[in-house]
C-alpha positions as CSV (number, residue, x, y, z in Angstrom):
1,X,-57.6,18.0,50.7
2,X,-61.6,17.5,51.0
3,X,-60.7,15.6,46.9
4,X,-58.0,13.0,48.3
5,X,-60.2,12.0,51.3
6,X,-62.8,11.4,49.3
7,X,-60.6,9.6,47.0
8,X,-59.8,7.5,49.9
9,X,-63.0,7.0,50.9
10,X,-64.9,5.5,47.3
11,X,-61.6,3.5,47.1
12,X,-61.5,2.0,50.6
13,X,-65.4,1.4,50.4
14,X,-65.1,-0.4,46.6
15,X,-62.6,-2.3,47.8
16,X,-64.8,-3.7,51.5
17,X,-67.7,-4.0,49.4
18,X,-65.4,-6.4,46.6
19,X,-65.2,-8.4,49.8
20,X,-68.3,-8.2,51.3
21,X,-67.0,-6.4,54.3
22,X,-69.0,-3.2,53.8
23,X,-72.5,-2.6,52.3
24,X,-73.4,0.1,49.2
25,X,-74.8,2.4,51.9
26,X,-72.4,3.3,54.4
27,X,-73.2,3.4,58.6
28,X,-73.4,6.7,60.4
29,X,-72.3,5.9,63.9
30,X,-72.3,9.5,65.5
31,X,-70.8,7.9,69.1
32,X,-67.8,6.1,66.9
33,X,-67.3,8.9,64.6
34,X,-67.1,11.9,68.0
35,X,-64.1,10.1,69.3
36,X,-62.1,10.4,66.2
37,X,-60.4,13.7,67.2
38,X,-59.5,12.6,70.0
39,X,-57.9,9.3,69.0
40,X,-56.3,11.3,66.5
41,X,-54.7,13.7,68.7
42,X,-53.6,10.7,70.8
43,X,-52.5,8.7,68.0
44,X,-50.4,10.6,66.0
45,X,-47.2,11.4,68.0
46,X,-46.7,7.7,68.0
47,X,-48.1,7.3,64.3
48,X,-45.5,9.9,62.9
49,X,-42.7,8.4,64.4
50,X,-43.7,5.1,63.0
51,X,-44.6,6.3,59.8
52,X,-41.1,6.3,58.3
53,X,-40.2,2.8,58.6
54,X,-43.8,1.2,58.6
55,X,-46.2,3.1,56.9
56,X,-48.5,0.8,56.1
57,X,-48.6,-0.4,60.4
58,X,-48.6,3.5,61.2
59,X,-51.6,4.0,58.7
60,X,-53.3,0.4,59.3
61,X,-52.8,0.6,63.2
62,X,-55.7,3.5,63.1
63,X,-58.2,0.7,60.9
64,X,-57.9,-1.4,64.3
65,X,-58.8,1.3,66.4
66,X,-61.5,2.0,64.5
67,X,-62.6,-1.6,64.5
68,X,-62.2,-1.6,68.5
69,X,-64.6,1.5,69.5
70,X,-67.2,0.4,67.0
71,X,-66.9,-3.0,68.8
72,X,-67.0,-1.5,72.3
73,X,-69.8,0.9,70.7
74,X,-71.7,-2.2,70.1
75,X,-70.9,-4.6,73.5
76,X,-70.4,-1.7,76.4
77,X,-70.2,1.6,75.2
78,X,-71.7,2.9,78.2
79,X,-68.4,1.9,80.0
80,X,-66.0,2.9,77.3
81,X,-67.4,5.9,76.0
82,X,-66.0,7.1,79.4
83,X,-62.8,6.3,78.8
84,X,-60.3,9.3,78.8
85,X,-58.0,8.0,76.5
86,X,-59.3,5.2,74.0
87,X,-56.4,5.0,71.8
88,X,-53.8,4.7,74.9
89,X,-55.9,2.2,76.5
90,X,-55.5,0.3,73.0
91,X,-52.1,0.3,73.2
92,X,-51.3,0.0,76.6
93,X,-52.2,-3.0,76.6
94,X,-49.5,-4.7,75.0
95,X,-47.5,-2.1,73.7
96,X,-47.9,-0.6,70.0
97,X,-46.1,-3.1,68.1
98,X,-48.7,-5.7,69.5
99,X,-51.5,-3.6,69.1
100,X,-53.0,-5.0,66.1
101,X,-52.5,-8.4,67.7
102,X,-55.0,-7.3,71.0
103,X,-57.4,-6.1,68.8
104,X,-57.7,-9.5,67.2
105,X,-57.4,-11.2,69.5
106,X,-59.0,-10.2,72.8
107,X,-61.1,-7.1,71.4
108,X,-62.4,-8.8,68.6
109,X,-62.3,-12.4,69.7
110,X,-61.0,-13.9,66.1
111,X,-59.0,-17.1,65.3
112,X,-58.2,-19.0,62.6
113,X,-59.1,-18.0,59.1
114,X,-60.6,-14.4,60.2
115,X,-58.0,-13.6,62.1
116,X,-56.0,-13.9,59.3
117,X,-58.5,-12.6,56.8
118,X,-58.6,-9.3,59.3
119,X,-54.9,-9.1,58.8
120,X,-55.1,-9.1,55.3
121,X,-58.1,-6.6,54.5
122,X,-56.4,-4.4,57.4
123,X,-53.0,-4.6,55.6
124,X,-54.1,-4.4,52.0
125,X,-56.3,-1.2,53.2
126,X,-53.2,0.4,54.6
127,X,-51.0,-0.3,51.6
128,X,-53.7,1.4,49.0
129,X,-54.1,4.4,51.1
130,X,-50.3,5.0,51.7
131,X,-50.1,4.4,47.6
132,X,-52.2,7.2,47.0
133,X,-50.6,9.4,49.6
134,X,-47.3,9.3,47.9
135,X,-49.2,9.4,44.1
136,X,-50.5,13.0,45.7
137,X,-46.5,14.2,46.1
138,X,-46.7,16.2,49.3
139,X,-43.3,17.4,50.0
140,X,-42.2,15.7,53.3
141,X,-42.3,17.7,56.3
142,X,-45.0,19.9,55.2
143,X,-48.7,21.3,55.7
144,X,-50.0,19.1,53.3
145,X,-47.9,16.3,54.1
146,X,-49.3,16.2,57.5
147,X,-52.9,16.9,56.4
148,X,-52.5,14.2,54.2
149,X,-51.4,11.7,56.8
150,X,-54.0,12.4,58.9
151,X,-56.5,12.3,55.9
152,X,-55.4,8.9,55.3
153,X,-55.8,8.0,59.3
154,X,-59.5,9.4,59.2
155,X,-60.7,7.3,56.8
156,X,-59.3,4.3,58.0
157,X,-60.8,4.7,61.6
158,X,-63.9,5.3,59.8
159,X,-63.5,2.5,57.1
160,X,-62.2,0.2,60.4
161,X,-65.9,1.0,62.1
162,X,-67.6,0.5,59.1
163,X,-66.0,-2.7,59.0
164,X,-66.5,-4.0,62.0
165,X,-70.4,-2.6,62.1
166,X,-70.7,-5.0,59.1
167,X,-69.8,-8.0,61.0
168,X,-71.7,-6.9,63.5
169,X,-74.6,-7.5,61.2
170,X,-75.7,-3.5,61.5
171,X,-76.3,-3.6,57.3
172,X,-77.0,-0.3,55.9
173,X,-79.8,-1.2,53.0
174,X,-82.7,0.0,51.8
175,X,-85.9,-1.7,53.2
């Protein structure tokens, strides 16, 4: 499994940096990157039962998330690293389907073109890694299937942070 994440991960990273969304060197972020089990564990009940009919929102969902706590890691993280339940505060607020949308919108604070732009990046994201989840074969219902899933889910939280750091103008060169 360690060989498809890191598949993931040079794939998702060529790809941000193609865009200039994501620098050669990638951010460590300890505070963003400690809250991923738990938004895991959160997330995935509802991400499963999404997956089936919209992979790419149940896989592209966790990029927003990831966008969100780097944001609130940046703005008020003394506040929200407190909070119990990140990812359920995420969606809570308008509901899963819409979740995408309050990140945009209200957590991020984009309009017009870059709104859009985050829409696209997000969604082609999600439909390369969900790609190269079905290219590895895992038999439904199974071990690896679900180790897989997740796989895909980590690096897209992370890939979503990195993002977001980048437009946060936190650039990871060499001085």
């Amino acid at each position: 499994m360690d060989n498809f994440e890191k598949l993931l991960q040079e794939d998702l990273h060529r790809y941000l940096r193609s865009l200039g969304e994501a620098d050669e060197r990638l951010p460590e972020c300890p505070d963003v990157e400690e809250k991923w089990d738990d938004i895991a564990q959160a997330y995935i009940p509802d991400g499963i039962r999404e997956f089936g009919k919209y992979p790419t929102a149940s896989l592209g969902w966790m990029m927003y998330i990831g966008m969100a706590v780097a944001k609130y890691w940046d703005c008020e993280w003394e506040t929200y690293s407190k909070v119990e339940n990140l990812y359920a505060y995420l969606r809570d607020r308008r509901g899963y389907d819409a979740m995408d949308e309050y990140v945009r919108e209200v957590v991020l604070l984009l309009s017009g073109e870059e709104y859009k732009r985050t829409e696209d990046i997000v969604g082609e994201c999600a439909a390369r890694v969900h790609s190269a989840l079905l290219r590895q074969g895992f038999e439904p219902g199974t071990k690896e299937a679900f180790r897989g899933y997740v796989a895909c889910l980590r690096q897209l939280y992370l890939f979503g942070s990195v993002m977001q750091l980048h437009r946060m103008g936190y650039h990871m060169t060499k001085q």
